[in-house]
C-alpha positions as CSV (number, residue, x, y, z in Angstrom):
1,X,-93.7,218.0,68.5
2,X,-94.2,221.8,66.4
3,X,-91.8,224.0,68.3
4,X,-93.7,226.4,70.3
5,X,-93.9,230.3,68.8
6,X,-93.8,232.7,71.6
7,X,-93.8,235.8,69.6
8,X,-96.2,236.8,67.4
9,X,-95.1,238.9,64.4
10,X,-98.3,240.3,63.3
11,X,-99.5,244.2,64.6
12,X,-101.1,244.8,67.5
13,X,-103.9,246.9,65.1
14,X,-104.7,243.1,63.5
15,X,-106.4,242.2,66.9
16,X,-108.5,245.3,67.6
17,X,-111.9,244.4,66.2
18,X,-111.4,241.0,69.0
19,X,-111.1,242.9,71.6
20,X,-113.5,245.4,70.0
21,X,-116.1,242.5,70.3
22,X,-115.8,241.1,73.4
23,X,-116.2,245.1,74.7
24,X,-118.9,245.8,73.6
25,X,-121.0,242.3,73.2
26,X,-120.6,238.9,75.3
27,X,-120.1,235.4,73.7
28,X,-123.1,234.5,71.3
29,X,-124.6,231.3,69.8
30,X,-121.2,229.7,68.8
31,X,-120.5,229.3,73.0
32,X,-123.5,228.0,73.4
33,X,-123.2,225.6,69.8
34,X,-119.6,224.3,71.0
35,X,-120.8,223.3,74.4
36,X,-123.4,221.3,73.1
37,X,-121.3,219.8,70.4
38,X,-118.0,218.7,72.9
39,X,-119.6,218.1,75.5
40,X,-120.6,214.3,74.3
41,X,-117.1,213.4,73.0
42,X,-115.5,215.1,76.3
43,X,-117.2,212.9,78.3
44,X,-117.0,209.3,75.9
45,X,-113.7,209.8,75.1
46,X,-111.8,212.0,78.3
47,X,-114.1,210.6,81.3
48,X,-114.0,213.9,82.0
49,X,-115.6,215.1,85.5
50,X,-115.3,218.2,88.0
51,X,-114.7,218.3,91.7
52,X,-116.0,221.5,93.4
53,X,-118.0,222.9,91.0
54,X,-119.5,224.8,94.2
55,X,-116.0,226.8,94.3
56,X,-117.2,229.2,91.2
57,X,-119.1,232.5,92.0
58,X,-122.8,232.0,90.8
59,X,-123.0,235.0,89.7
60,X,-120.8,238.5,89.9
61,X,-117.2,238.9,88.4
62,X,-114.5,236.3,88.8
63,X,-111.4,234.8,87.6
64,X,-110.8,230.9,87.0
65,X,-107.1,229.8,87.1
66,X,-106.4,227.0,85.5
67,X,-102.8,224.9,85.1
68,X,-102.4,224.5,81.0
69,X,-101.2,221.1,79.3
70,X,-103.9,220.5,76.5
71,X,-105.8,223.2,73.9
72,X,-108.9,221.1,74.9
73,X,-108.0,222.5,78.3
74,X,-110.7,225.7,77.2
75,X,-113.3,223.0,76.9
76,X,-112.5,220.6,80.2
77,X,-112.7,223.7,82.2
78,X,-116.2,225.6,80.7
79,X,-118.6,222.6,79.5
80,X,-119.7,221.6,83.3
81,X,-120.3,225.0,84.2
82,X,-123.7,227.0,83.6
83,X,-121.8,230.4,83.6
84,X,-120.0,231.2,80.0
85,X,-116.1,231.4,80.5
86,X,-114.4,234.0,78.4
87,X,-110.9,233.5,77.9
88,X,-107.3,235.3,77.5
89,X,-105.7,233.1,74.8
90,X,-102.8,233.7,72.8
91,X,-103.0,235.9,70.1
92,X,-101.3,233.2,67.3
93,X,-104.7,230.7,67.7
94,X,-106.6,234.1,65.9
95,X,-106.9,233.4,62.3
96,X,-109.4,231.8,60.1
97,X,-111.3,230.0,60.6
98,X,-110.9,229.7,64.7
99,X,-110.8,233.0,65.3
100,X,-114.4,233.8,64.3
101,X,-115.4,230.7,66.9
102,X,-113.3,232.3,69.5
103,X,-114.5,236.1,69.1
104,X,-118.2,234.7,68.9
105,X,-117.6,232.6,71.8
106,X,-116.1,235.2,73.9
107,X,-112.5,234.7,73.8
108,X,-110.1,237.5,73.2
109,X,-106.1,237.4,72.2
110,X,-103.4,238.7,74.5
111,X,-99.7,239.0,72.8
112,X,-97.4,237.3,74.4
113,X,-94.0,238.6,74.9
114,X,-95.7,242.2,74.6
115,X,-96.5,244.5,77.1
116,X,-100.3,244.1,75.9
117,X,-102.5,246.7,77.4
118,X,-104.7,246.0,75.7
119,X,-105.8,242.3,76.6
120,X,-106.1,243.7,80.0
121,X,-108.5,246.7,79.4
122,X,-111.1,243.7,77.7
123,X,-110.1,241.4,81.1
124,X,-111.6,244.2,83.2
125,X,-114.4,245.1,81.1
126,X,-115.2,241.7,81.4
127,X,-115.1,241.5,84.7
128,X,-116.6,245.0,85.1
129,X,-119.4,243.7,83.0
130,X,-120.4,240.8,85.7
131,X,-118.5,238.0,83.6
132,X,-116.2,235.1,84.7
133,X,-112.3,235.7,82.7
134,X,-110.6,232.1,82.1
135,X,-106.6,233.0,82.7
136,X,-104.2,230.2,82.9
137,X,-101.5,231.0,85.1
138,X,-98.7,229.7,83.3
139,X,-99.6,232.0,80.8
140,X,-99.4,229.2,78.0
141,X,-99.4,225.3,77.9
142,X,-96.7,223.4,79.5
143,X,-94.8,221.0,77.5
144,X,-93.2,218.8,79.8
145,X,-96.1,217.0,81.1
146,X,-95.3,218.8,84.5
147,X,-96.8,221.5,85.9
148,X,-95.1,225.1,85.0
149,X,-94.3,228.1,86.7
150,X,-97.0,230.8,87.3
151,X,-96.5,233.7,85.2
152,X,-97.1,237.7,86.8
153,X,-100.3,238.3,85.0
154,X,-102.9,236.8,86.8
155,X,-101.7,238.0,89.9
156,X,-101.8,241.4,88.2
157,X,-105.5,241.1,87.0
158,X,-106.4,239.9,90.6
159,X,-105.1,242.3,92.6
160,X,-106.1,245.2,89.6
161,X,-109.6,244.0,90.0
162,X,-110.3,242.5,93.6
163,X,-112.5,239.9,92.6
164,X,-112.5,236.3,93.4
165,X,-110.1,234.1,91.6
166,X,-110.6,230.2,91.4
167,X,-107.9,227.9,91.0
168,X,-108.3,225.0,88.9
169,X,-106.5,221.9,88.8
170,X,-106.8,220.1,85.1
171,X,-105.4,216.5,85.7
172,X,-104.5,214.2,82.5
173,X,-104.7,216.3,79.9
174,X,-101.1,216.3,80.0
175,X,-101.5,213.0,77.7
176,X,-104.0,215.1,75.2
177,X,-101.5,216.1,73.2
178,X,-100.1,212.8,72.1
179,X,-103.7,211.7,70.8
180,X,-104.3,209.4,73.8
181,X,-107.4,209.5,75.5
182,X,-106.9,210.0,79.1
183,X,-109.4,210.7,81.9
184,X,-109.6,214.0,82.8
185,X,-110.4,215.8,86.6
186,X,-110.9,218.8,86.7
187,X,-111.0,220.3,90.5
188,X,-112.3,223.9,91.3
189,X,-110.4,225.0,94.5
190,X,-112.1,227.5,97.0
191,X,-111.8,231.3,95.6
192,X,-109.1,233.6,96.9
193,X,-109.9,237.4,97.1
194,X,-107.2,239.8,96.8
195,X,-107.5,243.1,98.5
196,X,-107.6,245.5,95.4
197,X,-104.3,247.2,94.2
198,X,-104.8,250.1,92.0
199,X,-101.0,249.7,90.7
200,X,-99.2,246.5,91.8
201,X,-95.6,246.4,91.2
202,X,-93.8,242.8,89.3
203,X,-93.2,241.4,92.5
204,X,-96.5,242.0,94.2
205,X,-98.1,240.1,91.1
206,X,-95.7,237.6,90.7
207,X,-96.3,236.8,94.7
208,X,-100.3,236.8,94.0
209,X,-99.6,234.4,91.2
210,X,-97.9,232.3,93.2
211,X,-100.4,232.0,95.8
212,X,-102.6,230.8,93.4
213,X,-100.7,228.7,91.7
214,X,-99.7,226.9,95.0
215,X,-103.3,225.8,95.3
216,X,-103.3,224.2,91.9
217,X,-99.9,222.4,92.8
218,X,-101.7,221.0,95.8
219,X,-105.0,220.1,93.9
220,X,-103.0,218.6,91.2
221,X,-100.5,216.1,93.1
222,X,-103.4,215.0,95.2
223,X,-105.0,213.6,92.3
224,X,-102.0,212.6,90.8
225,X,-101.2,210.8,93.9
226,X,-104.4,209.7,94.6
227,X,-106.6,209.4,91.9
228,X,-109.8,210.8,90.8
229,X,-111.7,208.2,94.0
230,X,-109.1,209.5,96.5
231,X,-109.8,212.9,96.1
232,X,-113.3,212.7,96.1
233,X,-113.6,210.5,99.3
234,X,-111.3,213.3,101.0
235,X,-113.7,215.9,99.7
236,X,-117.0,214.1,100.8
237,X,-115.2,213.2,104.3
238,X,-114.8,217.1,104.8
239,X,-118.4,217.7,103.4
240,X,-119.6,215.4,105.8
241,X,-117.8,217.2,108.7
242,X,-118.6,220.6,107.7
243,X,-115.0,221.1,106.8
244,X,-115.5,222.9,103.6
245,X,-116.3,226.7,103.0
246,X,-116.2,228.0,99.4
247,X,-116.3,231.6,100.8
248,X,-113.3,233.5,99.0
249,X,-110.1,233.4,101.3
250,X,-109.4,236.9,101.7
251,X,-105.5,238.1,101.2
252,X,-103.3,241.0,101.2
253,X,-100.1,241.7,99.3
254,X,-98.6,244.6,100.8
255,X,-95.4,245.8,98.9
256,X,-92.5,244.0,99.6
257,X,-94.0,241.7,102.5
258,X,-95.3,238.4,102.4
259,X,-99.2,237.7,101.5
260,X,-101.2,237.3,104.7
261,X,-104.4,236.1,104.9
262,X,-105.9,232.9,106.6
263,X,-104.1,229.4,106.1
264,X,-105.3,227.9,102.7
265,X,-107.0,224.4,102.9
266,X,-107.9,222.0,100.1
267,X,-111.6,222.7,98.9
C-alpha cells in the first residue's frame, strides 16, 4: 500500500482556474459521459445498489455525507442518483489527465492540511447556486477497513449554510482497494438541517460533524451486521407502518451546549 500524502506542496494559485470553473459553470458533458460509462461495470462487477434514495432533496441545495474507503466511492454514491453530485476532493488527485474529468464533471480541490478558504467559497456557491456538494466526512479515505473519525469541516459547511445534509453509508468498498470485487450498499439516511451559524467556532463544527457522522456509524454496522436483505426488510417493515419520514431532522448547536433537536431514527 502507497503511503498516503496529506500535504500538498504545490501553490494554492495552481488550483484557481478549478475553482474558477465550478463558480462560474456547473459540471458538463464529461458527468454526464462518466455516468453512462461506470455505471455498467459498477453494477456487473460491485452489485452495487442504494437504499433510500428518497432521503436526497429533489431539488434545492444540499449536502451528501458519505464515509470514505474506496476512490470509486465518487461513483457508488452519484451514478443512482438523477441530480449531478459535485465534489470536495483533495487537491493531490488534480493533475493531468484527471483533473480535466473532475473540473468538467464538477468537482473542485480543497488542500488538505491548509486553512483553504477557498474550497469553501466554491462549496457555497454551489450550494448557493441550487446544487447538491458531495463532502466525506472523514475528510479523506480510511485505510483501515474501519470506519474513521469525522473531520470539523462538514459540520462547518452545514451549519455556514443551513441546508439539508444527507448521510451516506458506503458498505464494502472497504475491499476496493485490494482489487476485489465486493458488493457494494450504499444507504441514504434521512437529511439533518442545521439551524444556520454565520461563524461557528471548532467545537460547534466538530459536534455537527459528529452528529452526522453517528448516523453513518449506525447505517453502516447495520449492514455490516446484517447484510444488504436485513436492512432492507427493516426498511420496507417501517415503510409498511408509516414509520419513515425523509423530512430533514431539524437541529441546533448552540455554543458550548449539546445539539438538540428530535431523536434520530434509522431511515
Amino acid at each position: 500500500m502507497k503511503p498516503q500524502v496529506y500535504i500538498d506542496p504545490r501553490p494554492a494559485e495552481l488550483f484557481e482556474k478549478y475553482h474558477k470553473r465550478v463558480r462560474e459553470r456547473g459540471p458538463d458533458w464529461v458527468y454526464s459521459l462518466a455516468r453512462t460509462v461506470l455505471t455498467p461495470p459498477v453494477w456487473a462487477l460491485y452489485r452495487a445498489a442504494p437504499i433510500g434514495t428518497e432521503n436526497v432533496p429533489e431539488q434545492g441545495p444540499a449536502i451528501l455525507a458519505p464515509n470514505h474507503f474506496s476512490n470509486l466511492d465518487h461513483f457508488f454514491l452519484g451514478i443512482f442518483l438523477y441530480r449531478r453530485v459535485q465534489f470536495m476532493a483533495k487537491s493531490q488527485l488534480f493533475r493531468f489527465p484527471l483533473n480535466f474529468i473532475l473540473s468538467h464533471g464538477g468537482t473542485f480541490p480543497v488542500r488538505r492540511g491548509k486553512h483553504d478558504q477557498e474550497s469553501f467559497i466554491t462549496a457555497h456557491t454551489v450550494l448557493g447556486s441550487g446544487g447538491i456538494v458531495g463532502m466525506y466526512g472523514e475528510g479523506g479515505r480510511s485505510r483501515t477497513k474501519k470506519l474513521g473519525h469525522p473531520r470539523p469541516g462538514l459540520g462547518r459547511l452545514a451549519l455556514e449554510s443551513g441546508v439539508p445534509v444527507t448521510p451516506v453509508a458506503i458498505h464494502g468498498s472497504e475491499e476496493v482497494r485490494e482489487l476485489r470485487l465486493p458488493k457494494v450498499t450504499i444507504q441514504y439516511g434521512r437529511p439533518l438541517q442545521f439551524e444556520k451559524v454565520e461563524r461557528p467556532d471548532r467545537d460547534q463544527c466538530e459536534r455537527a460533524s459528529s452528529l452526522v457522522f453517528d448516523r453513518i456509524r449506525e447505517m453502516y454496522e447495520g449492514l455490516r451486521e446484517q447484510g444488504r436483505r436485513g436492512v432492507l426488510r427493516v426498511v420496507r417493515e417501517r415503510q409498511r407502518k408509516g414509520e419513515l419520514e425523509t423530512k430533514p431532522v431539524l437541529v441546533r448547536v448552540e455554543q458550548g451546549e449539546p445539539a438538540s433537536g428530535e431523536p434520530l431514527k434509522v431511515a
